[in-house]
N, C-alpha and C positions, 0 to 999 in steps of 0.2 A: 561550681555548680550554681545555675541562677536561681534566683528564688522559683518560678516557675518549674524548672526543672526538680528544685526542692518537694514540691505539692504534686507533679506527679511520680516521682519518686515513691510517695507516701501512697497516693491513690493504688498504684502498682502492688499494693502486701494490702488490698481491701479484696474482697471478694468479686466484687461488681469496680471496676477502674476508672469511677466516673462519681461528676462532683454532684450533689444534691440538688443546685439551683445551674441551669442553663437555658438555651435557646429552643427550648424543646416545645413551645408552642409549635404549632403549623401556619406555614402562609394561608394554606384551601382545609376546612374539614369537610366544607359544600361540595355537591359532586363528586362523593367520593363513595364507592363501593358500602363501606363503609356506613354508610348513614343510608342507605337506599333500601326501603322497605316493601318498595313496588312489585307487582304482578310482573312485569316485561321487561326487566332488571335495566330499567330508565334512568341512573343513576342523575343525570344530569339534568334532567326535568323534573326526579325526583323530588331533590332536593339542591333547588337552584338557590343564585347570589340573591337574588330578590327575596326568598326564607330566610338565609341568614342573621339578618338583623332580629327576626321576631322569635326564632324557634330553637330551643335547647338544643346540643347535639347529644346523640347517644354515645359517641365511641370518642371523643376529645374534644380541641376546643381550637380556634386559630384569633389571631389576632395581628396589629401592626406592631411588628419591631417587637416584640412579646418574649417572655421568659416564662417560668413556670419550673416546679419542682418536677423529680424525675417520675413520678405517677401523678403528675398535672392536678394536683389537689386543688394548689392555688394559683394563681393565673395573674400578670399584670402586664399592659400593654397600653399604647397612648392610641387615645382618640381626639378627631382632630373637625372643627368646620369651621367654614371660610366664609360663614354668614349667605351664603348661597347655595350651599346644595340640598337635598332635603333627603339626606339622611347623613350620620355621623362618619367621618371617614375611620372606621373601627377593623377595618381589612381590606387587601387586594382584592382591587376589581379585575375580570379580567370573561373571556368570554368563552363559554361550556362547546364542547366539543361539535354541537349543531351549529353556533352560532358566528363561528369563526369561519373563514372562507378555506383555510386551514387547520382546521381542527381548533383543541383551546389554545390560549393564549394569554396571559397576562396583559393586562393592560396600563401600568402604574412604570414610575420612574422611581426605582429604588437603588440602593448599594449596601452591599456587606464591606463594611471597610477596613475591620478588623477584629481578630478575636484571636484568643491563646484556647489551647484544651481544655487549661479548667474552669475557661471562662472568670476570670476574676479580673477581664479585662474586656472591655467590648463594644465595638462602635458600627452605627448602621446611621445610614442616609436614606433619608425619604423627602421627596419633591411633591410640594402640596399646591397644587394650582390655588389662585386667588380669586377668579371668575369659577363661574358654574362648574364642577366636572362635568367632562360633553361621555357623560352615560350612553344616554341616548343614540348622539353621533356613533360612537365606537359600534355600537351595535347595527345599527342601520347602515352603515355603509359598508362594512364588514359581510353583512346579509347580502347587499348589491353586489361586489364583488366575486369575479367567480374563479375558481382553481387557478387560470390562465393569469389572472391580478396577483401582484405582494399584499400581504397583509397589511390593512391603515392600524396604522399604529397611534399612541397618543401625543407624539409629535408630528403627527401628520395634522392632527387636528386644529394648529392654531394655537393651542393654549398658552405656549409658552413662548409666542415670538417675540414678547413685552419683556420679559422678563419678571411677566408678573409672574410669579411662585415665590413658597417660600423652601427654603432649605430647613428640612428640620431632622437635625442629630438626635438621635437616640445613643447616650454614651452607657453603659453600666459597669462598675467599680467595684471591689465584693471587697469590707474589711473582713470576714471574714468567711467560715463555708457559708454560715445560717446569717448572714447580713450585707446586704447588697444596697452598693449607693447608688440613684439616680441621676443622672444629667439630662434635662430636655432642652438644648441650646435653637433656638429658632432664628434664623437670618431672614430677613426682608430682601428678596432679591431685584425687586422694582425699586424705583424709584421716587416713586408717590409712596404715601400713606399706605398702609391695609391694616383690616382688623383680622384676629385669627383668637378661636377660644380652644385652647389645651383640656383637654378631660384624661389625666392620667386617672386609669382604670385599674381597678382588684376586682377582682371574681372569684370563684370558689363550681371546680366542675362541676357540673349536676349530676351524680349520683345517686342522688336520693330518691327523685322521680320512677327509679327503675326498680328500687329495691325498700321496700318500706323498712327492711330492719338494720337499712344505715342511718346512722347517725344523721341529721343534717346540719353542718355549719354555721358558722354565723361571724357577719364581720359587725362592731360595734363600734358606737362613737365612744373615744373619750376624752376630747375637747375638740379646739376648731381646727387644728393641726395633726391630731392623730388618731388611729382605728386601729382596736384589737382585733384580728384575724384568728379564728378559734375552731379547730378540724379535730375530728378525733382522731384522725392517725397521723396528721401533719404536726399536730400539737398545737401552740401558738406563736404566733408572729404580731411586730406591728407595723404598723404603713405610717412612716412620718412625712407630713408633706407643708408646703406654705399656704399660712392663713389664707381662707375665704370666706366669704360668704354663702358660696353656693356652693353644697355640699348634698349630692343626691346620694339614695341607697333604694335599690330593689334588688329584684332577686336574676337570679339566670333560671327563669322556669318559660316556656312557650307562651307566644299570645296568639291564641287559639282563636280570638277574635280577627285577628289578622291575618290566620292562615287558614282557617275551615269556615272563614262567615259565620262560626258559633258561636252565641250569646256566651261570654266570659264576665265576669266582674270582678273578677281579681285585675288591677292599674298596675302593682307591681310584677310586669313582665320583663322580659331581656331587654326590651327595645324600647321600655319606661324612661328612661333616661335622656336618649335621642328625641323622643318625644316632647319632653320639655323643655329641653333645649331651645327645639327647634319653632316647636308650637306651640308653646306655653303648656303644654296640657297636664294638669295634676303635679305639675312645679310644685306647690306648696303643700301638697302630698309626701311629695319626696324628700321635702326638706324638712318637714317636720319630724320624719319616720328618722329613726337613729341608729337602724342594723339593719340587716341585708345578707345575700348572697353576693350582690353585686355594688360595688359603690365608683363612684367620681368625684374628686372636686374639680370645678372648675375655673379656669382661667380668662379670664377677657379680657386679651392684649391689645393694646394699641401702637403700632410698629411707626415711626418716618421711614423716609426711604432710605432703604440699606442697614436700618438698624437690628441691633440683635437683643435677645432678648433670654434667661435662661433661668429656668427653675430646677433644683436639687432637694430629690426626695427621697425617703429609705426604709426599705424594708428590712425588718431586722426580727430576730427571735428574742435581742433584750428589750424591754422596758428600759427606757432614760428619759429625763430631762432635757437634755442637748444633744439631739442629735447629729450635730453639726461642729461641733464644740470644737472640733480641731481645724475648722475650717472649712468651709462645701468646697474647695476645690482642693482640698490635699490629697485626698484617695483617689481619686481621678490621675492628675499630677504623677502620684506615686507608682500606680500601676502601669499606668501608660509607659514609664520609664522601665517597668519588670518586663512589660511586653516589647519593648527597642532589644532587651538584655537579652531573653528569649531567642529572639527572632537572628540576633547577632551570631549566634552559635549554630545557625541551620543555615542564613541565606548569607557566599561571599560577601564579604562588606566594600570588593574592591570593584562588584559589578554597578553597574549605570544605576542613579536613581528610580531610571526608569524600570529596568529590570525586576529592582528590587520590589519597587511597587507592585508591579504584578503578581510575583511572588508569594508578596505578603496577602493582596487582596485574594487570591485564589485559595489558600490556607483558610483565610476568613471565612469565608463562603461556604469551604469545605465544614467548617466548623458549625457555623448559622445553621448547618442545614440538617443539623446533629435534630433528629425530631421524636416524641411520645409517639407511638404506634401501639393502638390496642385496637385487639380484633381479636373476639372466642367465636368463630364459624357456629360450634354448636349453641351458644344463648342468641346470635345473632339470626339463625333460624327459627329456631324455641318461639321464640316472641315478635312481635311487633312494636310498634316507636312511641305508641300513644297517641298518633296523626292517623295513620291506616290501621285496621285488624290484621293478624296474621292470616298467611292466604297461602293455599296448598301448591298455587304454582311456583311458589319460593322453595316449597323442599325437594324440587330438583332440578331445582336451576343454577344460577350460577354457584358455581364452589361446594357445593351439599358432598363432596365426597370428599373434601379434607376439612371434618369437624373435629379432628387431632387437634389442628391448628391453634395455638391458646397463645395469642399474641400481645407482651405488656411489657414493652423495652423502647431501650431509646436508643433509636437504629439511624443511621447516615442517609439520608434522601437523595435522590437524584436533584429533587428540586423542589422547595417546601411548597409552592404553588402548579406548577406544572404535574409535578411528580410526587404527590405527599403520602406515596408508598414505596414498600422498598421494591429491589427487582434484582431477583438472584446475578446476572453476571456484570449488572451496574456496581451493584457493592462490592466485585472482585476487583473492580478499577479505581474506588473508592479508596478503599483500604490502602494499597499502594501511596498513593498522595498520603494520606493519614499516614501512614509507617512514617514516615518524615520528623513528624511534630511531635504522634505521641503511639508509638508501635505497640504500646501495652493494648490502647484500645482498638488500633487494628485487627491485632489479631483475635481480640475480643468478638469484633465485629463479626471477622472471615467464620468464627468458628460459631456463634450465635445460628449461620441460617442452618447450621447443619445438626442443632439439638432437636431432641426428639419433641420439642413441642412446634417445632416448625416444618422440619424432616417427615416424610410421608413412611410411613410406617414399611412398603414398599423401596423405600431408597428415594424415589424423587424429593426435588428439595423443589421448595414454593417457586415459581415466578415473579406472578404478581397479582394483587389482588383484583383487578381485571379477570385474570385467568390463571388460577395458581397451576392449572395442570399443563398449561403452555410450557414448553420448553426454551430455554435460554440455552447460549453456547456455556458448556461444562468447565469455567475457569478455575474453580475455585483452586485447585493442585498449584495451576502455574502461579497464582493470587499469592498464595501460601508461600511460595520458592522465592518470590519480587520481596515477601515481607522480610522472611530468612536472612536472604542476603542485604537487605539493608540493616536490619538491625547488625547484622554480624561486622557489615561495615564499622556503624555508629561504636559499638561497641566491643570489637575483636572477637565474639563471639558469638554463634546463635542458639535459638533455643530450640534444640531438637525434640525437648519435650511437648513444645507446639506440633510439631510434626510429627510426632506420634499421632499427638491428639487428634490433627484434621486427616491424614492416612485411615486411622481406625473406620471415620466416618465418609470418606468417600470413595474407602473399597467399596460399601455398601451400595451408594448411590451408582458409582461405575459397573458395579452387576447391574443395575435397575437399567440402563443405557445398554448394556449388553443383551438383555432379556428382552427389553421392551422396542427398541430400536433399529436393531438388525434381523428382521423377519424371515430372511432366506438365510440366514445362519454364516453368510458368506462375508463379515466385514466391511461390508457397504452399508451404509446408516442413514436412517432418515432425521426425523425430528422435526420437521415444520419448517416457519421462517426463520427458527433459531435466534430473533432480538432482532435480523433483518427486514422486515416489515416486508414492504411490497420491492425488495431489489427480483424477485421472480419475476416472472409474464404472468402468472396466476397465484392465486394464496396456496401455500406449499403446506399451510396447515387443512385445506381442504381435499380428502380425495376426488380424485377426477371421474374414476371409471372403475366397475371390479374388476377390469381387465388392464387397468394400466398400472403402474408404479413408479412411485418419484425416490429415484436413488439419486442422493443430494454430496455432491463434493465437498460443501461444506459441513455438512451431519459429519463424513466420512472423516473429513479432516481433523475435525474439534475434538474424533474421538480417537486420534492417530496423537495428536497433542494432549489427549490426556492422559494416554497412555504414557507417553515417555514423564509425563510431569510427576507423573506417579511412582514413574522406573527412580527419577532424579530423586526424591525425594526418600525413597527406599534407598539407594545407593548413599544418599548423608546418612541418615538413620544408622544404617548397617556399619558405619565406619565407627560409629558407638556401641551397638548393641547390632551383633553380629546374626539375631535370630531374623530381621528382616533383608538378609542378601538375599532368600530364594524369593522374595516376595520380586526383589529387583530383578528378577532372572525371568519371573511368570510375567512381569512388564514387557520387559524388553521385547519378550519371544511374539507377546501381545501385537506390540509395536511394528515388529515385521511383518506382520499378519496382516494387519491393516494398512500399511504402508505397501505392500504389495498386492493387496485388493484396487487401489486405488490407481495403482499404475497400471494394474494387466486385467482390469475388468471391463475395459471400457470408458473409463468418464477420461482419459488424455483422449483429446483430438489433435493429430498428426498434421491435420493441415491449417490449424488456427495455429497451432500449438499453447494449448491453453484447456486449464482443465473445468468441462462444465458438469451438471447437473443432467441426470439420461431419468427418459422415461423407458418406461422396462415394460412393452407391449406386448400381449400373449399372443403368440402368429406370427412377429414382427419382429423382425431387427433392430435394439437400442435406439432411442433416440437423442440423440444431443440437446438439448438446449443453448444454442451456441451466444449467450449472453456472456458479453466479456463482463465481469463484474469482480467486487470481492469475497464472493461465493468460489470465485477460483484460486482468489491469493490467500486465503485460508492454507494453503495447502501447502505455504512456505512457512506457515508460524511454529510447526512441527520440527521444534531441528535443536539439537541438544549438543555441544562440546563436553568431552568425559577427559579427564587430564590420567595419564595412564599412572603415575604415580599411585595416586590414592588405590587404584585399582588392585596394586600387587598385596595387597592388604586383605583383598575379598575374593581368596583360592576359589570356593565354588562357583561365586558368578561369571568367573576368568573362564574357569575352565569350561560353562557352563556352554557359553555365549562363542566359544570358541569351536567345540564341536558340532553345536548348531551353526556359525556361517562354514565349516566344513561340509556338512553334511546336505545346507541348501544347493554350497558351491557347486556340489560333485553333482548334483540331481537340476541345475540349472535354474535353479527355483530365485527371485528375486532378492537382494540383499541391499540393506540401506545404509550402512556402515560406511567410511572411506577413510583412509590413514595415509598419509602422507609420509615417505622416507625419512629417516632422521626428525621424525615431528613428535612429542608428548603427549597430543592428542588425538583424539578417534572423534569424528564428524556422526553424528547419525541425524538423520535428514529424510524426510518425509517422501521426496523427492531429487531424483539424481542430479549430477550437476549439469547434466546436458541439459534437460529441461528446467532450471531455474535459470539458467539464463537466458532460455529463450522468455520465460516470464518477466522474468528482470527487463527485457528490452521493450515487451509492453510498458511494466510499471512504471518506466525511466523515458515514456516517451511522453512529449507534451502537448501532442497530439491527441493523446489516449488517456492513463489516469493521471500520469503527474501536471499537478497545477503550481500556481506560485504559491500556493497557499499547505500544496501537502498530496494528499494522494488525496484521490474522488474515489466515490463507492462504485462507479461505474462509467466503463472507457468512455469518452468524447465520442470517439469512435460513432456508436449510436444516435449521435448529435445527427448523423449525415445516413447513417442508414441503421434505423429502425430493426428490433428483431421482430419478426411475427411467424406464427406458426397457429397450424387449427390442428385441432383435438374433438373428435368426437363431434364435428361437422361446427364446432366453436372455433370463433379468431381470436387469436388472444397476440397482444402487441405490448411490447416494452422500448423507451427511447429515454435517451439524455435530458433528464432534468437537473440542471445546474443549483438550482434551489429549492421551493417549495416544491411539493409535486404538482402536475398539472390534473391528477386525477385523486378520488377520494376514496379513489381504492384501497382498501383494508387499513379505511381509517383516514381521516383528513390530516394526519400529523403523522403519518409512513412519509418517510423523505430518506431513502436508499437509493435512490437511481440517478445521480451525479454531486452529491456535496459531498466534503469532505469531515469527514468523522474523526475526532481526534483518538478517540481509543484505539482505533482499528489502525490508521498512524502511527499509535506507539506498538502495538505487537506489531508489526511493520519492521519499525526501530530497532525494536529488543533483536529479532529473528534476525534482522539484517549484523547487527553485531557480530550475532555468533557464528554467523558463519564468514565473515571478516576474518574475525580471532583467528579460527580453523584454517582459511585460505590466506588471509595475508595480499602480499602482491602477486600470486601465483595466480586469483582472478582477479581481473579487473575489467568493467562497464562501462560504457558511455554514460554519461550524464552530463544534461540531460541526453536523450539518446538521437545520435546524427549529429551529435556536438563535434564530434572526434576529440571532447575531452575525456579519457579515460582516467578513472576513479576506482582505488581498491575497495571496498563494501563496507568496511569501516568507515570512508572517507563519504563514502554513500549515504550511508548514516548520518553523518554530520551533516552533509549539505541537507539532507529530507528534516532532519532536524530544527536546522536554522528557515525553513522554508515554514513549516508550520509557528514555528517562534514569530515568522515576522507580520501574521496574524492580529498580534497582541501589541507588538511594541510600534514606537514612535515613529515614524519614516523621519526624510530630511527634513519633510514639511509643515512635523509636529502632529499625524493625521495618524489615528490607527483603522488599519483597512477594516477591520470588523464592525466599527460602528458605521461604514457605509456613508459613500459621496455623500448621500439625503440628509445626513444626520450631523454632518462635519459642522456645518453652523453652530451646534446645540455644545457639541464638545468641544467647540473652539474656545466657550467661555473662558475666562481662566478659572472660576470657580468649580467648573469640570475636566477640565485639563486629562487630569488626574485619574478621572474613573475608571472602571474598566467593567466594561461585562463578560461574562464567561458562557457564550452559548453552545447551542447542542450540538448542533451542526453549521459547514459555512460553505457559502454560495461557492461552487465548485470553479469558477469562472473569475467571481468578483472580489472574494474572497468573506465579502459580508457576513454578518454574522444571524442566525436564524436560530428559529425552532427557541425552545426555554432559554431565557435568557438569562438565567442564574443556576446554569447544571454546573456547579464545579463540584458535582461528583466526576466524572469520568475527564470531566476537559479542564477540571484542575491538576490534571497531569501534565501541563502544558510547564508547573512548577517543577515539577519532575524533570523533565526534558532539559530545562534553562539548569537546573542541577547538573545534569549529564552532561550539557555540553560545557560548563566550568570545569568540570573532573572528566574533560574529553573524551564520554561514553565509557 
């Protein structure tokens, strides 16, 4: 067992599976629901990047490359200027949802490059231009740009065709929980001269400002080298760092002078320190002052070209003399080797460097992005921020009817800037990747959104804080079954006490989808965009008409797949504890119910053959929506292999399940079962096998969704002929965008209508297996289709596989296709060779990569995948 494996080992018999000090600052806490105390829930003009710097936040804290305890008490992160910009580089820039041509967008060159669970090992990359950051530019041409342009990004700007920037490492090292060693290693990447000043930062969150009868902290000098850190529920810490001279301290309180044009006279604000820096102002204010909320020392380096430069500093809960004593580069050295050891025992060591790298960067990422989230809906209504008064159009506006909600954990982000909230069926794809590394906090995770402080008293579990009443597709079951069986791999066992657990809580929610979802009682289900944004012709969260109705394939489907995930899940259970077989029996019977809604009510179209989305017109005959999309392949992820063995174990659901397909049989009623002669397993399947293959021979065609890169969210097909249809004397049109969207419909950052999405990929993957398992050679597809290569669906699998894989990795030519022809320059250096970003979505066409460019939530499955196909699916 490695050492790392030792510590979570130990974290596993803690109550909470998680270490004290990690990466749980935020990229964004600006523009975030979150902090928006406006009238017309403006979140992003509320409180824009240009506030930042001056004004406390109320609900957490972000910073660069930053850490922080797991209730963000105390805060430390590097601040950085290049003697040119006029303001401190203290966070990502990046630009608010108006101001992007595409919605937001980060604007910064970062990497997560590695990290373990419990974080006692940890390295991030940040590219710091050496001329002006072009602010400015980014936004301005950004603005000029319309839907129909890619987004200018900050290598489109120029900045970096010198090579003027600097590389600056951020390592952290932890001797042990409560002491954590620094490394800020800074490369010169030009070859001239540059100056660069380091301001490693402590803070301390501002809580005080909201509640007078907390305590408020205090950091202290006590000498030229180190600060005591002193919290009343943190206890104390110290911050050991190398001699300066310039040694500021203020506080993290708002400068009110800065944001309301209001007479303040209080100097020590948040943004005190930048200020001196930059403008001399009250310099000798701040240095004379010797405690604080907030402090810096700083550094004024002077670089040659190419040279490197590194300071090692430590926070720690002891008191010492030497805090180095065993050398600044042991603990570093030492860990880095724990996390080789780690890493050795998850990822083949006989796969490509290249691989591995991946691999490992995607893990990382997934880890980085491990973040603080606090949000109580009801005090966040209660009150106002101390910038506006409280104002009555907040209390029923956004969110005011989930004031259950009591949110103070440290939950997996989709993306600590793009996305620095969570989002119900993001985390179900999260977890997955995480079960890998460290499945204690997976499942920690899985079961987290479904406690009754997040859980809608109702059964709905949150969305997102956008719209917690939005609905998401219902993974969490199949989430649960992906964690099961991997740990049970890892470890020859699973823990069915887990699956009690999330069973108990998403009977609950799955009545709430029952109740609230299926209006006509008949099986057919709505729910909205369902996480698909704008893949409709219209917003499917909006009603149309009191006389029309959107019966959705994919509502139908997710909840045809969530039945069975529930049946699977009951059928493990029951193989221990024999009281949940009837539960597996009330599934299953579920299962056919909406499995034969779906087939005989309309949404198959006979002469696309392909299953769409019907509007249900009063006077009128169903309507199709005949949009080939993945609103219809949904409706293949529904499909479950039963091995009959375990079965003869579980008399009442045998007998159960057997005089129900008797008794549909004799009455002609639909049946979604199929057994193969001399086979051990029984198929149950969404959809029959005549029509998945005629779906199959869409998805396989590379004409329609399949591209080199994976499946698209919506056929090519539409590249060439447009769907449109009118409603209620309205045109409403949907066509083939291959990447960003050409419209800003339901949102400038909806991109469903041709990239490909790696999530939606692997349930793809996973469903394509099982029904391989089940068939064998007895079916077999073209691939691609008109190949005349025919392939058994296992073999399918692997090739869709290796096609998304090749996304990530090297070609012949050293080039990875997601960072895109434009960009091949930049990563041809050798000192990026190596990177890798993990985005949201990719150009359905090009294969580029788009949208957040650090989501390894969901497209750090891409780890997963390169797993599967070493232990050949």
């Amino acid at each position: 067992m490695t050492a790392e494996q030792q510590r979570l080992t130990a974290n596993a018999q803690t109550d909470m599976p998680l270490e004290r000090w990690g990466p749980y600052l935020s990229e964004r806490q600006w523009g975030t629901v979150r902090e928006d105390y406006s009238e017309n829930g403006d979140a992003w003009n509320y409180f824009s990047f240009a506030h930042a710097d001056k004004r406390a936040y109320r609900w957490g804290e972000d910073g660069l490359a930053g850490i922080s305890d797991m209730f963000q008490n105390l805060c430390f992160c590097v601040a950085l200027w290049n003697g040119k910009d006029d303001i401190l580089k203290e966070r990502l820039f990046g630009l608010g949802n108006y101001q992007g041509n595409h919605g937001e967008d980060v604007k910064e060159l970062y990497y997560y490059l590695d990290n373990i669970p419990s974080h006692y090992y940890m390295h991030y990359l940040y590219k710091y231009p050496q001329q002006k950051f072009p602010y400015e530019q980014l936004i301005e041409e950004n603005k000029n740009r319309s839907t129909l342009d890619p987004e200018y990004e900050i290598l489109d700007t120029g900045i970096f065709d010198n090579n003027e920037y600097f590389d600056v490492n951020i390592v952290y090292a932890k001797y042990g929980k409560n002491d954590i060693g620094i490394k800020i290693e800074i490369v010169n990447r030009s070859a001239d001269s540059a100056q660069l000043k380091v301001l490693p930062t402590l803070w301390f969150y501002n809580r005080w400002q909201y509640d007078e009868n907390i305590q408020k902290p205090m950091l202290t000098e006590l000498n030229n080298n180190s600060v005591h850190a002193s919290h009343p529920r943190l206890g104390d810490y110290y911050f050991y760092f190398p001699d300066t001279e310039e040694r500021f301290y203020t506080d993290n309180e708002t400068n009110y002078t800065g944001i309301t044009m209001q007479i303040d006279e209080n100097i020590f604000t948040k943004d005190a320190i930048q200020r001196a820096v930059i403008h001399n102002e009250n310099a000798d204010a701040l240095k004379v002052r010797k405690q604080g909320t907030k402090f810096s020392p700083v550094y004024d380096l002077s670089f040659n070209g190419h040279e490197a430069k590194t300071l090692y500093l430590r926070l720690s809960k002891e008191k010492m003399d030497e805090p180095f004593l065993q050398g600044s580069e042991y603990i570093f050295d030492l860990r880095k080797k724990e996390a080789d050891e780690f890493y050795s025992t998850i990822i083949p060591q006989h796969l490509s460097d290249d691989i591995k790298n991946i691999q490992r960067q995607a893990f990382a990422g997934l880890l980085w992005n491990k973040q603080y989230y606090h949000f109580d809906i009801e005090k966040w209504l209660a009150k106002g921020d101390g910038i506006v008064a409280n104002n009555d159009a907040r209390q029923k506006g956004r969110n005011w009817d989930w004031q259950h909600l009591k949110n103070q954990d440290i939950i997996l982000m989709p993306d600590k800037w793009e996305y620095p909230w969570y989002a119900a069926w993001d985390l179900a794809f999260h977890c997955i990747a995480m079960a890998r590394i460290d499945v204690v906090f997976a499942k920690h995770q899985l079961s987290l959104i479904m406690r009754e402080w997040y859980m809608k008293p109702d059964g709905q579990l949150p969305a997102y804080e956008w719209s917690f009443s939005d609905v998401n597709p219902p993974l969490q079951a199949w989430s649960a079954l992906q964690i099961y069986q991997i740990e049970k791999q890892q470890k020859g066992e699973g823990d069915v006490h887990f699956l009690k657990k999330v069973f108990q809580k998403l009977l609950i929610n799955f009545t709430w989808w029952i109740n609230r979802k299926d209006p006509n009682g008949n099986n057919i289900f709505e729910g909205g965009f369902l996480g698909l944004d704008n893949i409709g012709v219209f917003n499917r969260n909006m009603p149309l008409h009191s006389n029309v109705q959107l019966e959705q394939a994919d509502g139908t489907s997710w909840m045809g797949m969530y039945a069975l995930n529930m049946m699977d899940i009951a059928l493990e259970i029951a193989l221990h504890d024999d009281s949940f077989e009837d539960m597996a029996t009330k599934f299953f019977e579920h299962f056919v119910l909406i499995a034969e809604a779906l087939n005989e009510l309309g949404m198959w179209n006979e002469d696309d053959k392909f299953y769409y989305d019907t509007l249900a017109v009063k006077g009128a005959p169903p309507l199709h929506l005949r949009i080939q999309s993945i609103v219809g392949l949904t409706t293949m992820f529904a499909v479950s292999v039963i091995k009959k063995q375990p079965l003869k174990r579980l008399k009442d659901f045998t007998k159960r399940i057997s005089w129900f397909e008797d008794y549909r049989k004799e009455n002609g009623k639909f049946w979604p079962n199929e057994e193969k002669h001399g086979s051990d397993k029984i198929l149950l399947s969404m959809i029959p096998k005549e029509r998945l293959v005629y779906l199959l021979q869409r998805v396989l065609n590379e004409n329609e969704f399949l591209s080199d890169g994976g499946i698209r969210g919506l056929s090519k097909y539409h590249e060439a002929h447009p769907y449109q249809v009118t409603i209620d004397g309205i045109d409403y049109s949907i066509q083939y965008d291959p990447a960003d969207a050409t419209s800003d419909f339901f949102g400038g950052n909806s991109n469903w209508r041709g990239p490909i999405w790696l999530p939606i990929n692997y349930l793809l993957i996973q469903s394509l297996l099982k029904y391989g398992q089940f068939y064998g050679d007895s079916l077999k597809v073209e691939f691609p289709a008109g190949s005349g290569n025919e392939l058994n669906l296992l073999d399918v699998a692997t090739e869709l596989t290796k096609r998304v894989i090749s996304l990530f990795v090297k070609d012949e030519n050293g080039r990875r296709i997601l960072n895109g022809k434009e960009y091949d320059w930049f990563y041809e250096k050798p000192e990026n060779t190596d990177l890798v970003l993990f985005y949201e979505y990719f150009n359905g066409d090009s294969g580029r990569g788009l949208g957040a460019s650090h989501q390894t939530g969901w497209t750090a499955l891409v780890a997963e995948l390169m797993l599967q196909i070493h232990y050949k699916l």
